[in-house]
C-alpha positions as CSV (number, residue, x, y, z in Angstrom):
1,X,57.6,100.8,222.1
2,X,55.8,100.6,218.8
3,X,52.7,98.5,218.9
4,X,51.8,97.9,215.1
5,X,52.0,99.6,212.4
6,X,48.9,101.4,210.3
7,X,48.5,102.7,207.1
8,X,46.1,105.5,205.2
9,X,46.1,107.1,202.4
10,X,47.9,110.9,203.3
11,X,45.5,112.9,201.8
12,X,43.3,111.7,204.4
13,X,45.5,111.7,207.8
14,X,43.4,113.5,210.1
15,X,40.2,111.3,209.6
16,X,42.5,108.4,210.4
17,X,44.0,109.8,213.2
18,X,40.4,110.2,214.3
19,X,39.6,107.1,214.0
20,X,42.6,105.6,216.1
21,X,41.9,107.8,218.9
22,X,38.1,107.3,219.0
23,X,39.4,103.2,219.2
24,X,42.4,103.5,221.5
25,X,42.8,107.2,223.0
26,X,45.8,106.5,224.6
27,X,47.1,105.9,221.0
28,X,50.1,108.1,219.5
29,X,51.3,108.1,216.1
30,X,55.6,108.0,216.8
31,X,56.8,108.2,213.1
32,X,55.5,108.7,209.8
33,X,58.0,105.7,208.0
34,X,56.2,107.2,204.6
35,X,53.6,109.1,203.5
36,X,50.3,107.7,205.0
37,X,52.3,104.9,207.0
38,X,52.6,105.5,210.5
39,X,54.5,103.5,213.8
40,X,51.8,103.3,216.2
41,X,52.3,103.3,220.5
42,X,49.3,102.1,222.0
43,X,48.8,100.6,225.6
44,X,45.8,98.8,223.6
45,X,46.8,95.3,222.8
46,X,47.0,94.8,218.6
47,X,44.5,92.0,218.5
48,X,42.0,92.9,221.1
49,X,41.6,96.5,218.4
50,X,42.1,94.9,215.3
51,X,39.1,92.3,216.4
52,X,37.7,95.2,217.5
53,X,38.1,97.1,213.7
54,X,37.2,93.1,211.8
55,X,33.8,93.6,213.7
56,X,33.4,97.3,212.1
57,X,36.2,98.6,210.2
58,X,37.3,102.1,210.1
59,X,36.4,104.3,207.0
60,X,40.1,105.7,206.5
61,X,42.4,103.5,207.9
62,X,43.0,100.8,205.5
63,X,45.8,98.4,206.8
64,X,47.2,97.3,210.0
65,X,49.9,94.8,211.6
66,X,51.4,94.4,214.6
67,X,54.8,94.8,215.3
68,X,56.4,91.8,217.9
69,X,60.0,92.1,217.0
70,X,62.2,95.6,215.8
71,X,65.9,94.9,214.3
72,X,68.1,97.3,212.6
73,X,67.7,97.0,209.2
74,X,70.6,95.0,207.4
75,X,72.9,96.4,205.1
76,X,73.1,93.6,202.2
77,X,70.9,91.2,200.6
78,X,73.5,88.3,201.4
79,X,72.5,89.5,205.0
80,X,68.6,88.3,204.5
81,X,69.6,84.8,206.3
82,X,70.4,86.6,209.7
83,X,66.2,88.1,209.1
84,X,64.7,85.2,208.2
85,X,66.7,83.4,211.5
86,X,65.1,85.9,213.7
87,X,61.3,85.7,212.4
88,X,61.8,81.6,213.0
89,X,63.1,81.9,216.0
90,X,60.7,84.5,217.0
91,X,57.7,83.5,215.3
92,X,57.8,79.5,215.7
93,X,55.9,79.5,218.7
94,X,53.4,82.2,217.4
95,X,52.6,80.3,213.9
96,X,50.0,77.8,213.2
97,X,51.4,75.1,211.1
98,X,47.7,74.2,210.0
99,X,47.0,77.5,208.3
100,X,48.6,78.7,205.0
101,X,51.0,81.9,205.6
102,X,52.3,84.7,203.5
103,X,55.1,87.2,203.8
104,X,54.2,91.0,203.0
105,X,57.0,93.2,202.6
106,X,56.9,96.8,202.3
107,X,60.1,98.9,201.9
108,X,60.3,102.7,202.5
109,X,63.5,103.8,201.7
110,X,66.9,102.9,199.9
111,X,68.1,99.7,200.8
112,X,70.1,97.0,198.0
113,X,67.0,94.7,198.0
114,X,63.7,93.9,196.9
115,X,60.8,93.1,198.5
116,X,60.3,90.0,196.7
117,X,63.8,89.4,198.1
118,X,62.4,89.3,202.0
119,X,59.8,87.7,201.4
120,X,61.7,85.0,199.6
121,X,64.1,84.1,202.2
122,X,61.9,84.5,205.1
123,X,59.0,82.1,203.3
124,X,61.8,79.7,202.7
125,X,63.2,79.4,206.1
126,X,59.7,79.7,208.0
127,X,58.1,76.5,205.4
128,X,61.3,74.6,206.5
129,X,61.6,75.4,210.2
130,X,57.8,75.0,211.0
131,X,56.4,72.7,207.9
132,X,54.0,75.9,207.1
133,X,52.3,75.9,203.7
134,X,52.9,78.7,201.8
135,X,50.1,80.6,200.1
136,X,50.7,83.9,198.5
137,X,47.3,84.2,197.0
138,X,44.9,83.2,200.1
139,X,47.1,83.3,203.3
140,X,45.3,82.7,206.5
141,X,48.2,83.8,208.7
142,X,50.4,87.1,207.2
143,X,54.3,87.8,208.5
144,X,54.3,91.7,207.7
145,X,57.5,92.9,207.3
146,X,58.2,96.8,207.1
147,X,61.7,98.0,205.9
148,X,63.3,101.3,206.3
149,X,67.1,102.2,206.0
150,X,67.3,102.1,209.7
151,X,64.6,99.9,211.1
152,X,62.5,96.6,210.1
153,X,59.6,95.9,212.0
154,X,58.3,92.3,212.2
155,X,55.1,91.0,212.9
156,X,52.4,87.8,212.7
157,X,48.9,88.1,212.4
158,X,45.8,86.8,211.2
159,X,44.9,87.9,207.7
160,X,41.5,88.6,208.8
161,X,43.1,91.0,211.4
162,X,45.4,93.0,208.7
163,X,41.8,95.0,207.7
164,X,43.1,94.5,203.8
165,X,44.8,90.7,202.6
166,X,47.4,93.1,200.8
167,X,50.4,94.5,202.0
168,X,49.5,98.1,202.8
169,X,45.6,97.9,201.5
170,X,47.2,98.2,198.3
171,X,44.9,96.1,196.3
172,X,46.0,96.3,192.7
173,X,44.3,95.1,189.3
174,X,45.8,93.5,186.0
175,X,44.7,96.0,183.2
176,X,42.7,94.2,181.0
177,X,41.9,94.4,176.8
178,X,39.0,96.3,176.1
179,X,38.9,98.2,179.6
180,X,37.2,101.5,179.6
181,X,38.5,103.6,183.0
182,X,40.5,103.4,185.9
183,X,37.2,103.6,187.5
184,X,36.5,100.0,186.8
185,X,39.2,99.7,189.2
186,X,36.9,100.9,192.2
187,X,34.0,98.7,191.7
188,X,36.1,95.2,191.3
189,X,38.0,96.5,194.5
190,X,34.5,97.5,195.9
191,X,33.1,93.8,195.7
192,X,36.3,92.1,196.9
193,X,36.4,94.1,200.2
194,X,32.8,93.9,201.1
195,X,32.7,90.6,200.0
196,X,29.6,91.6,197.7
197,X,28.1,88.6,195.3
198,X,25.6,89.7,192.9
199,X,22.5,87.5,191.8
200,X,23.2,85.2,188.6
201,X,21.9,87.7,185.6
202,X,20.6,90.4,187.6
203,X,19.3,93.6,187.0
204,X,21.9,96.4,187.5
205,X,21.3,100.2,187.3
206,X,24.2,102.4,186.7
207,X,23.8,106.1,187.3
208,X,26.1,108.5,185.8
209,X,27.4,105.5,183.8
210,X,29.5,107.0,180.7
211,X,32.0,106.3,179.4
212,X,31.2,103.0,180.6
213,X,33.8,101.1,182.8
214,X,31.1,100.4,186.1
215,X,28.3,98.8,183.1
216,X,31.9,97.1,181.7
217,X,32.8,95.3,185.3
218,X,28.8,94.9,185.4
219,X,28.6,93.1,182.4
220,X,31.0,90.7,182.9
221,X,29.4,89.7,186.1
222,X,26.4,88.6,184.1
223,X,23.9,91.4,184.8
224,X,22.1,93.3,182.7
225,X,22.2,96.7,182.9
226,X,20.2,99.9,182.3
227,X,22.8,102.6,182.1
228,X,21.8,105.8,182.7
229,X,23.7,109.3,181.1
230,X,23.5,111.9,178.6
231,X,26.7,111.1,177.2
232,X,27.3,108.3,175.0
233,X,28.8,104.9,176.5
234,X,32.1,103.6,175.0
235,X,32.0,101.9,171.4
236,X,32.0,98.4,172.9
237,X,29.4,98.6,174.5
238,X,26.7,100.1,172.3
239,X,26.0,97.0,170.7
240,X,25.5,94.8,173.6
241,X,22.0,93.5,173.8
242,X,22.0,93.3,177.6
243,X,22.6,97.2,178.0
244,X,19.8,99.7,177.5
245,X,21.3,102.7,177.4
246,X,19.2,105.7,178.5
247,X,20.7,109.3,177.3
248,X,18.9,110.9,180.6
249,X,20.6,112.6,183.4
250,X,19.6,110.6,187.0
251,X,17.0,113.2,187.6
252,X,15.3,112.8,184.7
253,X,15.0,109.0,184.7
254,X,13.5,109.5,188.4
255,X,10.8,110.5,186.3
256,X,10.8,108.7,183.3
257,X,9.1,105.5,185.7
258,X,12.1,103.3,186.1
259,X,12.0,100.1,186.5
260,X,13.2,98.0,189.7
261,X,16.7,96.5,190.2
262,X,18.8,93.9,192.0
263,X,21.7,96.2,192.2
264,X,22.2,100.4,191.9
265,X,25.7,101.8,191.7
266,X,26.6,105.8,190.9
267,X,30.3,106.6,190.7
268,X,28.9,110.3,189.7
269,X,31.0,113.7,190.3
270,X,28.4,115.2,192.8
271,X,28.5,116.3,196.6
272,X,28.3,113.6,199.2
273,X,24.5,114.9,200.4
274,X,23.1,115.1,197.1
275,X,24.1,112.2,196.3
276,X,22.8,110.6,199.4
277,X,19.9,112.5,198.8
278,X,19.3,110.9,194.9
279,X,20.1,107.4,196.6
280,X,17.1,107.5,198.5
281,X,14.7,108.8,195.7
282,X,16.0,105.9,193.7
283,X,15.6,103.3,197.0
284,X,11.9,102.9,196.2
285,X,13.1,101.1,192.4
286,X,15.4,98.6,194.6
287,X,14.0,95.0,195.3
288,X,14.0,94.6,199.1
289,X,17.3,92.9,200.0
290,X,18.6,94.8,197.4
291,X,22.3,96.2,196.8
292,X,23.6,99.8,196.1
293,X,27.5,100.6,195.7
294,X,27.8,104.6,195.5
295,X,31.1,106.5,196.0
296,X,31.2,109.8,198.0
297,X,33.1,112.4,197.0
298,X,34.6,114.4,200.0
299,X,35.3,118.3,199.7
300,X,38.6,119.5,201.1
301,X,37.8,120.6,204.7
302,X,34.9,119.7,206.8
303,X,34.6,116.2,205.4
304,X,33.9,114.5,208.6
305,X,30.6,116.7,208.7
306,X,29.8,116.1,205.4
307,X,30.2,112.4,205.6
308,X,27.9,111.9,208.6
309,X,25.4,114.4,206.8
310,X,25.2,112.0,204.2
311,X,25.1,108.6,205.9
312,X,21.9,110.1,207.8
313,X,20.4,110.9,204.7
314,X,21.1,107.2,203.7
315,X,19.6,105.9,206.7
316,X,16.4,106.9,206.2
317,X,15.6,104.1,203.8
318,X,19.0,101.9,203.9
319,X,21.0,100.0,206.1
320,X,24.8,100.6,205.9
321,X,26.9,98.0,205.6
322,X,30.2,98.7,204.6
323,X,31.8,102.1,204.0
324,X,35.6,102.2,202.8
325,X,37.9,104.5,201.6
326,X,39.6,101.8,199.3
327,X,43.1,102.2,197.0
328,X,41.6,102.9,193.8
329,X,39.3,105.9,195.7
330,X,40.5,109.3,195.7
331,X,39.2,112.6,197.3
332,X,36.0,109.8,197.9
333,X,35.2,106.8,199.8
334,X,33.0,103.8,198.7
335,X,30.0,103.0,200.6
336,X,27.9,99.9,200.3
337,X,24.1,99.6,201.1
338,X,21.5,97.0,201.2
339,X,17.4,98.3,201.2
């Protein structure tokens, strides 16, 4: 019997795997529904692991939700009424009127209707059977739905348990005017999930910073920034009073007697352990309480090794706080720090 339903990015499906068996050993992995999406068994009750995982989250896996109720999936859209019937009838017990819900739908496969369509319906009936306030936006309490042309799994949980409020740990971002990178992507996703609030006009150093998009996303949070990089930063922002741009590579500033900052981030193309290793020369120009954000970027094979090379490297002078491998990452995962 499927117990929930977890999701990674496939690229990195061993080091999730990994992580569910270190949690639950007696865990197996019964169907890939997509790439990355997988039905779990597990004699391990859903909640009592994903309290376990809200306490300390996995790296790799980025979403989970339980799954209380299995139908076959329906075969029309005029047939959404019958669904939406059995989450009331299923879920009315389970809900808490007092807390603002949400329905995520994810749909693998062909099927003739949307996700918004799901999600419409079973809202509608749930708000009028149970007097539920609907909150798409900050939802307390999540009904994940998961579609595919032969199943749909059904189930309630905490948002807090769900390890991502999105459907999927698919967190996406508006593109705005005047963006720089796709990279900007990773550090406004970066301080969502970790919850991160930087001080009011703060001192930021970004290493490795051109073209520009972290010092962008920076910037707009009100700090001012000392971007460090041989290359020359985007147009937009070479006129900006609050960024001193230095044309140095991270080495050479080491030595160029830096000043100290509230906050160090470094999104730059290097191996995991040198990287680690440049985070701690620079530790010594971070205020105590102070922030770093730094991306790893994994090879292709032996990235477990590499990855708990690098957070002892990191340990020497920081305490690990948070360490993700977020939507907008890639071959990397983003790691946060405090000194």
């Amino acid at each position: 019997m499927i117990s929930f339903i977890l999701t990674n990015d496939p690229d990195f499906n061993d080091e999730a795997r990994s992580e569910l068996q270190q949690a639950a050993p007696a865990a197996t992995l019964q169907a890939e529904l997509a790439p990355g999406v997988w039905a779990v068994e597990s004699p391990v009750d859903f909640f009592t692991l994903a309290e376990q995982w809200r306490k300390k989250p996995p790296v790799f896996i980025r979403h989970i939700c339980p799954v209380l109720i299995t139908r076959k999936t329906v075969e029309t859209a005029v047939s959404l009424p019958t669904l939406a019937q059995t989450a009331v009838s299923e879920c009315h017990d389970l809900i808490d009127p007092s807390q603002p819900f949400s329905v995520q739908t994810r749909i693998f496969g062909s099927v003739p209707y949307k996700p918004f369509d799901v999600n419409k319906s079973l809202s509608d009936a749930i708000k009028t059977a149970t007097g539920t306030p609907l909150d798409v936006r900050q939802p307390e309490q999540i009904l994940s739905i998961v579609v595919t042309p032969v199943q749909t799994y059904l189930g309630l949980s905490l948002t807090l348990h769900n390890l991502s409020d999105w459907a999927g740990g698919v967190r996406r971002f508006a593109r705005e005017k005047g963006q720089i990178s796709r990279a900007e992507f990773k550090l406004l996703e970066a301080l969502e999930v970790f919850n991160i609030t930087l001080p009011p006009r703060g001192t930021a150093l970004d290493l490795g910073a051109a073209p520009g998009g972290w010092t962008r996303v920076l910037r707009q949070k009100e700090q001012y920034v000392t971007a460090v990089d041989p290359a020359w930063l985007h147009n937009s922002l070479q006129n900006d009073k609050n960024v001193r741009h230095r044309r140095l590579t991270a080495e050479e500033y080491l030595n160029d007697y830096p000043d100290t900052f509230d906050l160090i981030v470094n999104d730059m193309r290097m191996d995991a352990r040198d990287s680690a290793r440049l985070m701690v020369d620079y530790a010594q120009h971070l205020y105590k309480d102070g922030t770093a954000i730094m991306t790893f970027k994994l090879p292709g094979d032996k990235r477990q090794q590499a990855l708990d090379h690098a957070f002892n490297i990191l340990r020497q002078v920081y305490t690990i706080q948070g360490a993700r491998q977020l939507f907008h990452n890639r071959s990397e995962i983003t790691v946060y720090l405090k000194r």
